[in-house]
C-alpha positions as CSV (number, residue, x, y, z in Angstrom):
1,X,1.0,17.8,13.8
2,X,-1.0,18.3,10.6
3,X,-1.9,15.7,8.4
4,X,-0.6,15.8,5.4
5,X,-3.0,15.1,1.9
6,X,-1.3,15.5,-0.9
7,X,1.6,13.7,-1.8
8,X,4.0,14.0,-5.0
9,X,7.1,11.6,-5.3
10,X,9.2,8.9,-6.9
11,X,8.8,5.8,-5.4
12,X,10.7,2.4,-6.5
13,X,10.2,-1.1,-5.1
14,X,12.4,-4.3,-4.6
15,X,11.8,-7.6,-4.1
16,X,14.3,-9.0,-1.7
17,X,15.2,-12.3,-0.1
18,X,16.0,-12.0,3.2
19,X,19.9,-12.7,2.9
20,X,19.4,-9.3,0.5
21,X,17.2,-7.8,3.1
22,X,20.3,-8.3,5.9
23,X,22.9,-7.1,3.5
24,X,20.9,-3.8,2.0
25,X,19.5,-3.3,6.3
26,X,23.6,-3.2,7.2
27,X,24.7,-1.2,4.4
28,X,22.5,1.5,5.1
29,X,23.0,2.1,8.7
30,X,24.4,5.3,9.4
31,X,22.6,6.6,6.2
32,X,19.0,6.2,7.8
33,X,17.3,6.3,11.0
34,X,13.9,5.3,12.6
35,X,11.2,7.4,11.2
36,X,8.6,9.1,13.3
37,X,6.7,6.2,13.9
38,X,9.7,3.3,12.9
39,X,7.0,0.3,13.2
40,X,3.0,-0.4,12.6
41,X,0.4,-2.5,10.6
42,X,-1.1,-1.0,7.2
43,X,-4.4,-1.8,6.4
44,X,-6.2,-1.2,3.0
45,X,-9.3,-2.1,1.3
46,X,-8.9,-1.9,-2.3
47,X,-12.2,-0.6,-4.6
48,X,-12.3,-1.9,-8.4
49,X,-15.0,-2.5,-10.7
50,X,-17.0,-5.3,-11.0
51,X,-14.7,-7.2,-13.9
52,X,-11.3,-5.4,-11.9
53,X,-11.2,-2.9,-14.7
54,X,-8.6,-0.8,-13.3
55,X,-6.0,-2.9,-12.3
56,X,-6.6,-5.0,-15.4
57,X,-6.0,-1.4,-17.0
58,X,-2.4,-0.9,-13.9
59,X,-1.0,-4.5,-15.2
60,X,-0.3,-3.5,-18.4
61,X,1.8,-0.3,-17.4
62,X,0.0,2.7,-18.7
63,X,1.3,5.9,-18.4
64,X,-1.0,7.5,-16.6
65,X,-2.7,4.8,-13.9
66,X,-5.3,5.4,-10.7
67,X,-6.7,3.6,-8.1
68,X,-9.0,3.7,-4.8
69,X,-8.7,2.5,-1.4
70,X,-8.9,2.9,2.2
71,X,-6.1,2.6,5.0
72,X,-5.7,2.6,8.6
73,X,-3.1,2.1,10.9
74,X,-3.4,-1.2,12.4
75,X,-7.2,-2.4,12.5
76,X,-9.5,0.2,13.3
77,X,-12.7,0.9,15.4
78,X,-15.5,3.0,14.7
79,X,-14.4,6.2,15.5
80,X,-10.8,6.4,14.2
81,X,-9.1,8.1,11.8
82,X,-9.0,6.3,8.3
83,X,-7.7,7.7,5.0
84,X,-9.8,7.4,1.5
85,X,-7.1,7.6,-0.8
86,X,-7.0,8.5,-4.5
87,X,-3.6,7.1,-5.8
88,X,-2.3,8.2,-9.3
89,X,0.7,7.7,-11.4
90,X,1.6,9.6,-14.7
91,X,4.8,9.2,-16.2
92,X,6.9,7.1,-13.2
93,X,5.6,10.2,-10.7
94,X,3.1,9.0,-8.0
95,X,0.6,11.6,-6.6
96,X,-1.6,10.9,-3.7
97,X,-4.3,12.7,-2.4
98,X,-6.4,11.9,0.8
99,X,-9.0,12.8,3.2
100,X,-9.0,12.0,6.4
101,X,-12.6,11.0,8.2
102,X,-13.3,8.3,11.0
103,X,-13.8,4.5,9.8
104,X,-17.4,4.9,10.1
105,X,-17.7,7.5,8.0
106,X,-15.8,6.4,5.2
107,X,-17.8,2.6,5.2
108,X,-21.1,4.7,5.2
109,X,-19.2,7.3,2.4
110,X,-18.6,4.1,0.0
111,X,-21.6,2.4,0.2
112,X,-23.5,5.7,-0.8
113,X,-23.5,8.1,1.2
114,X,-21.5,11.9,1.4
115,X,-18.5,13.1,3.6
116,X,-19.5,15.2,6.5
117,X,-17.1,17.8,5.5
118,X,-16.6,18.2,1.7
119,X,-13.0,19.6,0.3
120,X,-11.6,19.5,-3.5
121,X,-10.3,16.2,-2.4
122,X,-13.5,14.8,-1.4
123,X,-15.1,16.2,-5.1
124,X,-12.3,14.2,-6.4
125,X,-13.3,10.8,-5.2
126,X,-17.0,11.6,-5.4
127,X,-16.3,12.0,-9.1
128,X,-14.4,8.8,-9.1
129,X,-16.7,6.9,-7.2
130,X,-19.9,8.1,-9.4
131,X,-17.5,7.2,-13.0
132,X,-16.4,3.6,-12.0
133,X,-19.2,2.7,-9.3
134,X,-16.4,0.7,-7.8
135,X,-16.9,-2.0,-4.9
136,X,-14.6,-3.0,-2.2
137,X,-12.3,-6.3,-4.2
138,X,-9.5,-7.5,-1.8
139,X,-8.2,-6.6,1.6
140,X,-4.4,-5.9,2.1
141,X,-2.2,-5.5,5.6
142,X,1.4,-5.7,6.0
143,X,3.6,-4.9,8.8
144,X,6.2,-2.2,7.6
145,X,9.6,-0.9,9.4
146,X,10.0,2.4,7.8
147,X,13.3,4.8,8.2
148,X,14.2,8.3,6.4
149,X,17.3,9.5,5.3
150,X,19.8,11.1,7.7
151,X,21.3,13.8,5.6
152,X,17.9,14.3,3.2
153,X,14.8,13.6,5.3
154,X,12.7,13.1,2.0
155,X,14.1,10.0,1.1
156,X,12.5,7.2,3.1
157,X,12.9,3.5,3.3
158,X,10.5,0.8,4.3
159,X,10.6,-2.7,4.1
160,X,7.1,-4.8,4.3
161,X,6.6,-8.2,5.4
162,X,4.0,-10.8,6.6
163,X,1.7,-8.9,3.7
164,X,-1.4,-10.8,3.6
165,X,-5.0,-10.7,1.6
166,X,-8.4,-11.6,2.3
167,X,-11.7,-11.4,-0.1
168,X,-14.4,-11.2,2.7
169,X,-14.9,-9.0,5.9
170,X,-13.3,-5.7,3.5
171,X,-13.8,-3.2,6.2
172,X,-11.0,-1.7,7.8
173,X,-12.8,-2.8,11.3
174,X,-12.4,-6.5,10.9
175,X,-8.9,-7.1,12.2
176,X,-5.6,-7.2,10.1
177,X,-5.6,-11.5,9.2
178,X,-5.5,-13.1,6.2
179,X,-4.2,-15.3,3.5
180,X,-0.1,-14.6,2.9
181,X,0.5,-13.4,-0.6
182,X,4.3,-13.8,-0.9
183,X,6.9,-16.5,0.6
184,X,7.5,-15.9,4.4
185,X,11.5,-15.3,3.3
186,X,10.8,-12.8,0.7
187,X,10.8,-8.7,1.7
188,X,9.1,-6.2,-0.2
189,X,11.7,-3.1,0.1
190,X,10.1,0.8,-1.4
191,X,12.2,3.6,-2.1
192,X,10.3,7.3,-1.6
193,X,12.4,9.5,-3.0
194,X,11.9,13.6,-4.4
195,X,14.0,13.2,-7.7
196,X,16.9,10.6,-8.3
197,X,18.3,8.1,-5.7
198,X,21.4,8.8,-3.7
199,X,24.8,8.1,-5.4
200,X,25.6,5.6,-2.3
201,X,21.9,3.9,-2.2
202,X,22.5,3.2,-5.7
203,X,26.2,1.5,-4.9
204,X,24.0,-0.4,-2.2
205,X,21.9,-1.9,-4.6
206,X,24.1,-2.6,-7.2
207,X,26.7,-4.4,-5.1
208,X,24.2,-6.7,-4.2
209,X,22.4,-7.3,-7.4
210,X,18.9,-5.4,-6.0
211,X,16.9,-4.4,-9.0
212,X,13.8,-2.3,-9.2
213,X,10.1,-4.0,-10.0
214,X,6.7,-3.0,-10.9
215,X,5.2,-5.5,-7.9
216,X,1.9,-4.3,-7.0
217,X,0.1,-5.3,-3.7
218,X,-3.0,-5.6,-5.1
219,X,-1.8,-6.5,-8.7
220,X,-0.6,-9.7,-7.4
221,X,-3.6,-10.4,-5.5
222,X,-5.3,-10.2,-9.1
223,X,-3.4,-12.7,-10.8
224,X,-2.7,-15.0,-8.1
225,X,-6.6,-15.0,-8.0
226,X,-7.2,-15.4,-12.2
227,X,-4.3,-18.7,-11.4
228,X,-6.0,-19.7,-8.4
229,X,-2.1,-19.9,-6.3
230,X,-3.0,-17.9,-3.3
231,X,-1.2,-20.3,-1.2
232,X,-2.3,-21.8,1.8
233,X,-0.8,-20.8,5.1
234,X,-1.4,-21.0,9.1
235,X,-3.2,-17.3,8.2
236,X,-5.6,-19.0,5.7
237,X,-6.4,-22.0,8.3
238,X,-6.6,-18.8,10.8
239,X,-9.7,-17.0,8.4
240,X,-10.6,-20.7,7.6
241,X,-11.5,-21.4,11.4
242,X,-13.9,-18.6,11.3
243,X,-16.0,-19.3,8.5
């Protein structure tokens, strides 16, 4: 199956408590069903500026927004496949474009060095990566259960949880633990949708008072930081232990 690189779509997220969580995960059976691969870790390293210029720029809601990062698919070794990722949102549309290389490759491509194979993608990010000089800032997992749509396979739904942080060891090779950003009871919930969402998700939501947000992963992580909350849990005594 080909990997796909480019990516253009709506996507909307929800905060949910867990009695929401049950009550949207019932009311949409039938409607969804497992996705090609229904349940894995995602791990990201996220690359900012030295004073977090761009997601100081994200927070306050631009129209046009970008970031950089790397992801994997549970913790990765040397040779596997990673994604460097150029994320952008103009005008409530995200657009993503990636390139896939092993995790060696891409630690030795952001610490200097060049792709092996080189693709308009890959000019992309070297152009970002020469205009910000960004540096690796936070590491981000979550486990996700992720579902698409029955009648329209475009529309996907995932729900992340256990979504953690950590501000040293940023390489995709250093396991998936951290410090837990969010309340153990609390559900992130995205929407990935190719234009509006579906007349009975939209019941769904309403009926039990689910509202969109701008939460941002790393955006948090930011201003949890500036306030000094990142909240102590068994995964900070975990990283803790190994210091």
């Amino acid at each position: 199956m080909a990997i796909q690189c480019c990516f253009k779509r709506v996507e909307k997220k929800y905060l949910l408590s867990r009695a929401q969580y049950e009550a949207i995960r019932r009311g949409i059976e039938g409607r969804v069903k497992p996705d090609a691969h229904p349940q894995y870790t995602i791990c990201n390293v996220y690359y900012d500026t030295p004073d977090y210029r761009l997601i100081r720029a994200s927070l306050e809601k631009p129209v046009y927004k970008e970031k950089l990062r790397l992801r994997s698919y549970g913790p990765a070794r040397e040779t596997d496949p990673v994604f460097v990722e150029l994320k952008k949102k103009f005008d409530g549309v995200v657009y993503k474009r990636r390139v896939t290389v092993t995790a060696g490759e891409a630690a030795a491509w952001m610490a200097g060095g060049r792709p092996e194979k080189e693709s308009q993608i890959s000019r992309e990010i070297d152009w970002f990566l020469q205009s910000y000089l960004p540096e690796p800032k936070v590491f981000l997992a979550y486990d996700r259960e992720a579902l698409a749509g029955v009648e329209d396979p475009e529309l996907r739904v995932t729900f992340d949880t256990g979504i953690r942080c950590r501000e040293r060891e940023m390489d995709l090779r250093c396991g998936d633990q951290g410090i837990l950003l969010l309340p153990e009871d609390q559900v992130l919930m995205e929407l990935k949708l190719p234009g509006t969402t579906p007349l009975w998700l939209a019941r769904l939501l309403g009926e039990n008072r689910v509202y969109p947000t701008s939460f941002s992963k790393y955006g948090t992580f930011y201003q949890q930081k500036l306030a000094g909350r990142i909240p102590a849990t068994a995964y900070q005594k975990e990283v803790l232990k190994g210091a």
